[in-house]
C-alpha positions in Angstrom: -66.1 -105.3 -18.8 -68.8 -107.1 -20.2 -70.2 -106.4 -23.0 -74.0 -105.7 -24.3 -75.9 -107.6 -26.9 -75.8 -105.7 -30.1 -78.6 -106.6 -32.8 -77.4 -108.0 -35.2 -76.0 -106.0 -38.4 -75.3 -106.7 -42.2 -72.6 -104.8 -44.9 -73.1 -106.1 -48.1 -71.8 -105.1 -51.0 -73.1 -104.9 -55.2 -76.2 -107.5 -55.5 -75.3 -110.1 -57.5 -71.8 -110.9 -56.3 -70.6 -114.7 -56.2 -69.0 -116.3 -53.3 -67.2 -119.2 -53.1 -68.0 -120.2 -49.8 -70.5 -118.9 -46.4 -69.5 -119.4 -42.9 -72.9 -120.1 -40.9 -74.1 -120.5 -37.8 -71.7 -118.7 -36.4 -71.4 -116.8 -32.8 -69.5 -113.9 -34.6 -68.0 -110.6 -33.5 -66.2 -108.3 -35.6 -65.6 -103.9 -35.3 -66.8 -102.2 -38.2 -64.7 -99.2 -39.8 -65.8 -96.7 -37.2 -64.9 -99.2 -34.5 -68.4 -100.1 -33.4 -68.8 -103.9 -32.1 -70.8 -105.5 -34.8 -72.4 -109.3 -34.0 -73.2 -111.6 -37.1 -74.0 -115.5 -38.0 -72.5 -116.0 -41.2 -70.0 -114.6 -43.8 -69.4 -115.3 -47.8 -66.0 -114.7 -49.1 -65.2 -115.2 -53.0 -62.6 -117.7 -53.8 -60.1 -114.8 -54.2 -60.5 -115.0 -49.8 -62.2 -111.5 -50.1 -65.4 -111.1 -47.9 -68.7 -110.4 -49.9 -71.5 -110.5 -47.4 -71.3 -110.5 -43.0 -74.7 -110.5 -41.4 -77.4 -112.9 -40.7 -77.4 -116.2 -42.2 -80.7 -115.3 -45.1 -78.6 -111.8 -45.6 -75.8 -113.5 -46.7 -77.8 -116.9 -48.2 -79.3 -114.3 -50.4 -76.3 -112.8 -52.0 -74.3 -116.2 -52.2 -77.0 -118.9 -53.2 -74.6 -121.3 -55.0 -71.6 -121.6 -52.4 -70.7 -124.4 -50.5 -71.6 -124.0 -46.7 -69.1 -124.2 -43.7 -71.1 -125.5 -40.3 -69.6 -122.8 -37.4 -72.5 -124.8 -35.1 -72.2 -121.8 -33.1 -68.6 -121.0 -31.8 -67.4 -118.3 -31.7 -65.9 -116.5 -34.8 -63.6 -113.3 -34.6 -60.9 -111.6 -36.9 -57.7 -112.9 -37.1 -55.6 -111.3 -34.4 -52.5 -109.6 -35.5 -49.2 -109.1 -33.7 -48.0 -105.7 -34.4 -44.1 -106.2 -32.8 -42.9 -109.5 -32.8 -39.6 -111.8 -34.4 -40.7 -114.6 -36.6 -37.4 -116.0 -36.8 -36.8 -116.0 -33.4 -39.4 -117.4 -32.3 -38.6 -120.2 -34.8 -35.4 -120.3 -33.3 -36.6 -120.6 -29.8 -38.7 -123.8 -31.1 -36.0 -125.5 -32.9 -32.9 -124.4 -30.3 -33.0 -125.1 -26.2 -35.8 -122.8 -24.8 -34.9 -122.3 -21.4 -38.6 -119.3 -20.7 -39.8 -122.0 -18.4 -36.8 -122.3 -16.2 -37.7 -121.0 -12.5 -34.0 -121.5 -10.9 -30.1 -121.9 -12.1 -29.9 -125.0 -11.0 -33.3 -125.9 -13.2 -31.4 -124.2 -15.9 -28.6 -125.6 -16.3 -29.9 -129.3 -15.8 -31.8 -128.9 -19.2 -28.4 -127.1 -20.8 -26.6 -130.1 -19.9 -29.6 -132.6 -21.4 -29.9 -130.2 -24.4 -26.2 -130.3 -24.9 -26.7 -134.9 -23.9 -29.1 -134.6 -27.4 -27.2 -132.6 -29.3 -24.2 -133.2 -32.3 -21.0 -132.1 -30.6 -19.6 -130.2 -33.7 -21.1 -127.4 -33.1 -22.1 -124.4 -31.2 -25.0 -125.1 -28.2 -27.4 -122.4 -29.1 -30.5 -121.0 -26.9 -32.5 -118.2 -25.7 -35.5 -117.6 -22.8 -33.1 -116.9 -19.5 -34.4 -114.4 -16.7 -32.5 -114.1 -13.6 -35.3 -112.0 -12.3 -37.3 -115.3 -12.5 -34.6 -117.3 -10.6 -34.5 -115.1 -7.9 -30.9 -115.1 -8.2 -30.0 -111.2 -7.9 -27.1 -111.2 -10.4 -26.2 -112.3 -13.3 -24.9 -115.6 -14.2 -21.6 -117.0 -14.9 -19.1 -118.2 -17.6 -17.7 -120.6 -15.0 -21.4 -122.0 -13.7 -22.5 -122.8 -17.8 -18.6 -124.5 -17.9 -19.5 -126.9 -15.3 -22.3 -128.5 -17.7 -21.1 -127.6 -21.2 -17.0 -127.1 -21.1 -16.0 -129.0 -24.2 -17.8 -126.8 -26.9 -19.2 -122.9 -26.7 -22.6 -122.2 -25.8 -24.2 -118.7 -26.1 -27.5 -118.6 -24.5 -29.6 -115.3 -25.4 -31.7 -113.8 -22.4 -35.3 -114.0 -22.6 -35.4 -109.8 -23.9 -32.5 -110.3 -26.4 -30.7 -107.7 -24.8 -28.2 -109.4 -23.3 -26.8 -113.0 -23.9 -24.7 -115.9 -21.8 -21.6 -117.6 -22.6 -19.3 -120.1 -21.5 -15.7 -120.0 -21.9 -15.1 -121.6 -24.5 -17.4 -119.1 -26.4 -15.6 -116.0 -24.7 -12.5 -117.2 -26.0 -13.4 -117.8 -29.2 -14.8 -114.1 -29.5 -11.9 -112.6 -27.8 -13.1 -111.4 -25.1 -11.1 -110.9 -22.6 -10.1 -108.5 -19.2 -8.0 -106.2 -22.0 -11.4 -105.8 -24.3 -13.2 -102.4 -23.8 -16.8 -102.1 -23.4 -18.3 -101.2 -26.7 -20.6 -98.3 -27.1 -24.0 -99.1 -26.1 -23.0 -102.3 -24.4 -21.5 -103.7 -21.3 -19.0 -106.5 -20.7 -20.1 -107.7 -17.3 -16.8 -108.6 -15.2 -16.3 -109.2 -11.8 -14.5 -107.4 -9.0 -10.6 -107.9 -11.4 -11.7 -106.7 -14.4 -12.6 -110.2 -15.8 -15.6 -111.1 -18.0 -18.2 -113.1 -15.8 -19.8 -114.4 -18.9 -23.1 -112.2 -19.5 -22.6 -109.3 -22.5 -25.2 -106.5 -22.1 -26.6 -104.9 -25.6 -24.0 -104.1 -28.3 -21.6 -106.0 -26.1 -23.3 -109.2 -27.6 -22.3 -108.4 -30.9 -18.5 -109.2 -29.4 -19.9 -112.9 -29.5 -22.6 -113.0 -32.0 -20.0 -112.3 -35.0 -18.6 -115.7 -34.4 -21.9 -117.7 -33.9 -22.4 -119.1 -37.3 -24.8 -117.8 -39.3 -28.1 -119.6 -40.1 -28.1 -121.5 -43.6 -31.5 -121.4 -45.6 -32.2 -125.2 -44.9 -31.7 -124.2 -41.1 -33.4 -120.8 -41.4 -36.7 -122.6 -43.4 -37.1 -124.6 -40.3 -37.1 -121.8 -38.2 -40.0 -119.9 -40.1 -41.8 -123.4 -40.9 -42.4 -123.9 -37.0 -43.1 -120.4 -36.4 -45.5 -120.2 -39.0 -47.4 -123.6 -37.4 -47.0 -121.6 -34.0 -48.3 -118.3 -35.1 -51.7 -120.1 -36.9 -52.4 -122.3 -33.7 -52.6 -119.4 -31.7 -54.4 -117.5 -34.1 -52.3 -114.9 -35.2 -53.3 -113.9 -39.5 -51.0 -111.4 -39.3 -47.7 -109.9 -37.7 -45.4 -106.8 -37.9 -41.7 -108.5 -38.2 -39.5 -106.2 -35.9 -36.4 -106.3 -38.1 -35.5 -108.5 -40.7 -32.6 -108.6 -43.4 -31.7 -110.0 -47.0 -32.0 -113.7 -46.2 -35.3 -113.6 -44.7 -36.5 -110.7 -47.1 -35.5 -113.5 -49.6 -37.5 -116.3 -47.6 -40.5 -114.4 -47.6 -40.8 -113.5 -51.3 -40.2 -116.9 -51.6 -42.8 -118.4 -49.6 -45.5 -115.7 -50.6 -44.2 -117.1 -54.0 -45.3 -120.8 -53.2 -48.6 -120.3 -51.0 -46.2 -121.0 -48.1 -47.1 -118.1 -45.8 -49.9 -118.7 -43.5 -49.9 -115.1 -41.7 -49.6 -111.9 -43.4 -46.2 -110.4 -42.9 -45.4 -106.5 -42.1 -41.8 -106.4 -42.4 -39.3 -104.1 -41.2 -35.6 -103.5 -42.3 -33.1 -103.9 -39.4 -30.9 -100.8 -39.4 -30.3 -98.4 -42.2 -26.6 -99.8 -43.0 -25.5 -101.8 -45.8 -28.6 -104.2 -46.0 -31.1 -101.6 -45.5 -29.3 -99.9 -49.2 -29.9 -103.5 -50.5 -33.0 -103.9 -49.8 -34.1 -100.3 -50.6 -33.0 -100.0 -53.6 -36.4 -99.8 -55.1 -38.3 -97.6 -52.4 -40.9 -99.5 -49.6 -42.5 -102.7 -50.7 -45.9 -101.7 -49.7 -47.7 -105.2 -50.9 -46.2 -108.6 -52.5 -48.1 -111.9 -53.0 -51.6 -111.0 -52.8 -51.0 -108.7 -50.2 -49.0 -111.5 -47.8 -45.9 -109.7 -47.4 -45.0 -105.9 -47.2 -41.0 -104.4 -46.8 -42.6 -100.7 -45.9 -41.0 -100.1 -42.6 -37.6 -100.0 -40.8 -36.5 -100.8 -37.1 -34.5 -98.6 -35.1 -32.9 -99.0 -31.7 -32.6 -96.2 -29.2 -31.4 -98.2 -26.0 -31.7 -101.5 -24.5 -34.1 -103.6 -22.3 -35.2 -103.0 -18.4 -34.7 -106.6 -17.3 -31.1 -106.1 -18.0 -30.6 -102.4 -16.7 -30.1 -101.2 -20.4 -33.2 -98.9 -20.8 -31.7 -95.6 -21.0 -33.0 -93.5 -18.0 -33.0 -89.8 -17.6 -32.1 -90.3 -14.1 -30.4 -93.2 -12.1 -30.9 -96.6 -11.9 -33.5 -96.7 -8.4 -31.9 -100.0 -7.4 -28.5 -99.3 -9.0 -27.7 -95.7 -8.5 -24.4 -95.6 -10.6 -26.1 -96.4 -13.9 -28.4 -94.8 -16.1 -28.7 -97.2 -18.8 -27.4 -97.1 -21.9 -28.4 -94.9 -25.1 -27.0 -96.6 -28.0 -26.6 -93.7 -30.7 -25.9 -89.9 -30.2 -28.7 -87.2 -31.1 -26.7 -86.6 -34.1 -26.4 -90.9 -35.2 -30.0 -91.4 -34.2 -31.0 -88.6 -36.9 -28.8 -89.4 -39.2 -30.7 -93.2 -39.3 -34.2 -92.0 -39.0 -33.5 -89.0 -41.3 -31.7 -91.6 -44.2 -34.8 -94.2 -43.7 -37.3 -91.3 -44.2 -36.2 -89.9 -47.2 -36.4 -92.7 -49.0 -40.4 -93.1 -47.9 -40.0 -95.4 -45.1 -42.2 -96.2 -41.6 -39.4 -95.6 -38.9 -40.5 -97.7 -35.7 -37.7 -97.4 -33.0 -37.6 -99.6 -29.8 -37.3 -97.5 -27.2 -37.9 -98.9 -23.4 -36.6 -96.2 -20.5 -38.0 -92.6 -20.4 -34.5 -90.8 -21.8 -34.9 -93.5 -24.9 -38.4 -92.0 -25.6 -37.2 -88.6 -25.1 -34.8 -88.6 -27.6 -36.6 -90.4 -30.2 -39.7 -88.4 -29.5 -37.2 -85.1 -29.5 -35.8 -86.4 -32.9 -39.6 -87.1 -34.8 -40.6 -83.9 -33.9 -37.1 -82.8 -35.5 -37.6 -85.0 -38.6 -41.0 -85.1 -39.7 -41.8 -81.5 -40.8 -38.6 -81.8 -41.9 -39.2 -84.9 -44.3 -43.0 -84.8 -44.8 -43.4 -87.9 -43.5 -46.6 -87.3 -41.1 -48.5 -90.6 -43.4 -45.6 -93.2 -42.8 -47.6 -93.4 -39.3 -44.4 -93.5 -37.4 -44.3 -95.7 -34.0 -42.3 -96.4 -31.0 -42.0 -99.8 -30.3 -42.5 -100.4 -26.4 -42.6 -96.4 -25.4 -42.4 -98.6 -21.7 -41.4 -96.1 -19.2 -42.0 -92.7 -20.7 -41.8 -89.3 -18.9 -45.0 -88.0 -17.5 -44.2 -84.7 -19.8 -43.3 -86.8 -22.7 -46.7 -89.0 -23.3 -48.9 -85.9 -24.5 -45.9 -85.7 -27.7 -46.7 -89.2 -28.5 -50.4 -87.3 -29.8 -49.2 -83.5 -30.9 -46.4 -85.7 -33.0 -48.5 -87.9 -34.9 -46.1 -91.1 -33.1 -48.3 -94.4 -32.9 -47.0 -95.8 -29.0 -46.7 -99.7 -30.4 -47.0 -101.7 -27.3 -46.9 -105.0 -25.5 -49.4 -105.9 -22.8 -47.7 -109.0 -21.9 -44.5 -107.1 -21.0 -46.4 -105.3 -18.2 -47.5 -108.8 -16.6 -44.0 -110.1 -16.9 -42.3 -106.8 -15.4 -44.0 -106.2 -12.5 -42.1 -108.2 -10.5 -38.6 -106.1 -10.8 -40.1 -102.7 -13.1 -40.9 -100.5 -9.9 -37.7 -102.0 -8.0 -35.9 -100.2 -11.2 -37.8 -97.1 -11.5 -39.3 -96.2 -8.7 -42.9 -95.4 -7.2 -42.8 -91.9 -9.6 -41.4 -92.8 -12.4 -43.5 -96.0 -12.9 -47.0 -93.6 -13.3 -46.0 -93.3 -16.7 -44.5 -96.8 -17.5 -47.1 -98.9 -19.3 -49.5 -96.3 -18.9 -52.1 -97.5 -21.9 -55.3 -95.8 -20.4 -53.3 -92.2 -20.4 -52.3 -93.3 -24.2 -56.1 -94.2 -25.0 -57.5 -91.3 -23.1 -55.1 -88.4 -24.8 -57.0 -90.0 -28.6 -53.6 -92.3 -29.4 -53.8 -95.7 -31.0 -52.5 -98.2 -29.3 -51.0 -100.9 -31.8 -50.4 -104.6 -29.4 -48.4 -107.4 -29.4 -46.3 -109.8 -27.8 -42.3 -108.9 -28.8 -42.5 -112.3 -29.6 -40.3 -114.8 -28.3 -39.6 -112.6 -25.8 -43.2 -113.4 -24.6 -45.4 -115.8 -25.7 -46.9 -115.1 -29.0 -50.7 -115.8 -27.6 -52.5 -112.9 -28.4 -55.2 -113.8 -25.7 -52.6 -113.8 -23.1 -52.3 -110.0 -24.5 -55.6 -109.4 -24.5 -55.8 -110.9 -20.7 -53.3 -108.9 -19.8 -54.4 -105.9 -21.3 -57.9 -105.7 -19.4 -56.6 -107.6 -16.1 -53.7 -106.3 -15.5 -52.5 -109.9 -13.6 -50.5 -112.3 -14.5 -51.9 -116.4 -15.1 -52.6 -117.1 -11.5 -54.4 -114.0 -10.5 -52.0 -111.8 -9.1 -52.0 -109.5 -8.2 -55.2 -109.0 -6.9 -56.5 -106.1 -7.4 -54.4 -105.8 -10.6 -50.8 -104.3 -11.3 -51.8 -100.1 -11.2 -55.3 -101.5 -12.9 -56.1 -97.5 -13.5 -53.6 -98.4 -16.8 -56.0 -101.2 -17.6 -57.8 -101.5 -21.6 -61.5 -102.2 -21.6 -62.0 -105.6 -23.4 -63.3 -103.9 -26.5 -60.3 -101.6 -26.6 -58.2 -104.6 -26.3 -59.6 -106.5 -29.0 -59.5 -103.6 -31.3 -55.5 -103.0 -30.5 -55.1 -106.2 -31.5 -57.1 -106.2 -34.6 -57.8 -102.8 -36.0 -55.3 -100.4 -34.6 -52.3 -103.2 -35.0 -54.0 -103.1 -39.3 -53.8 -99.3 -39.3 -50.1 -99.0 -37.5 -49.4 -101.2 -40.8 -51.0 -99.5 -43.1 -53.4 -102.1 -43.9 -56.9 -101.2 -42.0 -58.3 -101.3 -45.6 -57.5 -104.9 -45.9 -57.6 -106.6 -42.4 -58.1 -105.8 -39.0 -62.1 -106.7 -38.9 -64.7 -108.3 -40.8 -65.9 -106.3 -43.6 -66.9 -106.1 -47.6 -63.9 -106.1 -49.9 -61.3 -107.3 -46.9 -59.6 -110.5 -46.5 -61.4 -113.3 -45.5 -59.1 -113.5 -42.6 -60.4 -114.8 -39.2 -60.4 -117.6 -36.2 -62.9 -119.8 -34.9 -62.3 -120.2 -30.9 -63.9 -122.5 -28.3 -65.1 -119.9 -26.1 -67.6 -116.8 -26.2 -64.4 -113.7 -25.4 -67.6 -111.5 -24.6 -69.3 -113.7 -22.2 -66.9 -114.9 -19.9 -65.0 -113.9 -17.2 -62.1 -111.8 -18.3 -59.6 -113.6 -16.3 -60.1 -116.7 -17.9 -59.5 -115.0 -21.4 -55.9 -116.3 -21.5 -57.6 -120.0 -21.5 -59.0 -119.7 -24.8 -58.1 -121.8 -27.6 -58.2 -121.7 -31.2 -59.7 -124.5 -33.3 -59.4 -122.9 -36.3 -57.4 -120.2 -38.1 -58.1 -119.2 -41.8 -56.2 -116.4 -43.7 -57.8 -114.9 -47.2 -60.3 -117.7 -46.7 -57.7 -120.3 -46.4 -58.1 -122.6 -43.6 -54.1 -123.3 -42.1 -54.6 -124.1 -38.7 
């Protein structure tokens, strides 16, 4: 996986241009357009943050004689990563609310529920997210009656780590109406034990039962949450990210803060749903650029079933460790393409989350229904996840024109319970990126963000390891699936750009883009690719900005 020394090149555009400010002496690495790895020591961007000049330091000198001069002394300098699936606002809210991703045991658990809840105003609802049973080695589902034992005197609803599924106490239940009498809604499950009673977890659309009585966020409390993401997303070196689902308020948070110089990563943003604030916010057709090109409303998000951790990936056949359940799809054929159908009339990028292999059949079934019918073959449609697809299936993903929008990360984190659900069959095409790289798809990464950490070099380690942070396993998890380390950087640069229509502007480190890269403490290229996901950032610039 190493990679060869490449002499060193230079684009340069009309003599004579002026730039505001040259990069040197640095230990850069950047693809060119035709995806060719392209080594450099300095860069000039104008003070517009567009690049001018990459190449060697006189190369550059010579077309940028007056600008001021920025010292690399010889670290490493790449493009700004960019995230193509992840939730800004949750991951704000999983840094302002009670994080419980670290928690390895109940017990652990609910200790720092009880000290969040200690810290806490008692007014109000307790509000978290990060849970995984699977990581407490618990084999079920927790209760209602074991979050009461800590927090009984106000509700608490506690979103699992996948956001398919969420945990409440009593109190909560009640306040929802949730009881032995309510009905499972389509494309959810009430969990409930052997009378009939709700145990306390709610399953997909079933969390909807609860989340319509959670207050809503205000603007002072939803500022916060993109303030700290924003910090997060620029220490880890993220300069851009696809949004996977956003409505009116942060629509009108974004604007806002492209308004005011407030955005420190370029937003792709896509509409949640195609019901009433989808006709809102379309009213004018796709956003395809606002505030010097820092936020774009061209897309819309689209669910077709839930999440494997929670047995809601909708599978063509049975559940292999719980026989009586397939899953859950949550639209007919007919709803599904009555969503995607609305969304691409009106010129819109439909990217549906699909996880289990009957989820990416039907969507798959219902693009190739859709798209001669709408013309839509440039809106560079996408599955988000495409996780466990059927063998016969991942060839459509090409024929289609369907960009497979993936998560290494999710790979790492499943493998301890992903076969256990699907079987030693069905799992040869479940994360299968070498069969999508190999059949001429682009792969577009990221994290699914907060769901996983939004470290894009813990995606990239992922990606070309195929092991999780202490080495295991071995060999790696199926490592015939694994990315070479040049693909891996280019999913997370270049193909993440082009799945958001924005190659032309970002993705590498090239004449007339943005001036948008990162300055980390180690050579990527020269190290051992397990230690990739040890790599830090020292600095993050965006449009020739520096924010981190």
């Amino acid at each position: 996986m190493r990679l060869r020394q490449i002499p060193l090149l230079c684009s340069l555009i009309a003599a004579g241009a002026h730039a505001d400010t040259i990069i040197e002496h640095a230990n850069g690495y950047t693809l060119n357009a035709k995806g060719d790895m392209v080594q450099f020591d300095a860069m000039a961007f104008d003070d517009q943050g567009r690049i001018i000049a990459v190449g060697t330091a006189a190369q550059v000198s010579a077309k940028a004689p007056k600008a001021k001069r920025v010292d690399m002394k010889g670290q490493t300098v790449l493009p700004g990563l960019i995230d193509a699936h992840g939730h800004v606002f949750g991951l704000g809210g999983m840094l302002t609310q009670l994080d419980l991703s670290a928690t390895t045991s109940l017990p652990q658990a609910l200790k720092a529920i009880g000290a969040y809840a200690a810290r806490q105003p008692r007014d109000g609802w307790l509000i978290g997210r990060g849970w995984n049973q699977e990581n407490w080695k618990l084999g079920r589902f927790p209760t209602a009656a074991e979050l009461d034992a800590v927090v009984g005197d106000r509700p608490v609803w506690l979103e699992r780590v996948d956001g398919h599924a969420g945990w409440a106490n009593s109190r909560a239940l009640a306040l929802a109406g949730v009881t032995k009498a309510t009905p499972d809604p389509v494309g959810g499950k009430i969990m409930r034990d052997a009378n009939g009673n709700p145990t306390g977890v709610l399953v997909d659309h079933a969390v909807e039962l609860v989340g319509r009585v959670v207050p809503k966020l205000n603007d002072e409390q939803a500022r916060r949450q993109l303030d700290a993401a924003l910090a997060e997303m620029a220490r880890v070196g993220l300069t851009g990210v696809d949004d996977a689902g956003i409505g009116v308020q942060q629509d009108r948070l974004y604007r806002d803060y492209a308004d005011h110089g407030k955005l420190t990563a370029r937003v792709y943003a896509m509409i949640g749903g195609t019901g009433a604030e989808f006709d809102q916010l379309s009213k004018n057709g796709p956003l395809n650029s606002y505030g010097k090109d820092m936020y774009a409303l061209r897309a819309v998000k689209l669910y077709a079933d839930g999440a494997l951790g929670s047995r809601g990936a909708a599978l063509i056949e049975p559940y292999s460790d719980e026989p009586n359940s397939h899953g859950l799809l949550f639209q007919t054929n007919e709803q599904i393409d009555a969503m995607m159908h609305k969304a691409m009339a009106k010129g819109y990028q439909v990217n549906v989350h699909a996880i289990g292999d009957a989820g990416n059949r039907q969507i798959l079934d219902t693009f190739a229904k859709e798209i001669p019918a709408t013309h839509t073959e440039a809106q560079r449609h996408r599955i988000e996840h495409a996780q466990v697809v059927a063998l016969a299936d991942l060839p459509r993903f090409q024929s289609i024109g369907i960009i497979p929008s993936m998560q290494p990360t999710h790979a790492t984190s499943d493998k301890n319970m992903a076969e256990a659900r699907v079987g030693h069959e069905r799992i040869k095409g479940a994360y299968a990126w070498r069969t999508f790289l190999q059949q001429g798809s682009r792969i577009a990464c990221g994290s699914d963000f907060p769901v996983e950490s939004p470290n894009p070099f813990y995606g990239i380690h992922a990606a070309v390891t195929r092991m999780d942070h202490e080495g295991q396993p071995i060999a790696g998890w199926y490592p015939e699936q694994e990315m070479s380390l040049k693909e891996a950087f280019r999913c997370f640069t270049l193909d993440a750009a082009y799945a958001g229509h924005q190659e032309d502007k970002v993705g590498s480190l090239e004449p007339g883009k943005y001036a948008d890269f990162i300055v980390i403490d180690r050579d990527m290229f020269k190290i051992t690719p397990y230690d990739i996901f040890k790599i830090k950032v020292q600095q993050t610039w965006v449009g020739g900005r520096k924010v981190h």
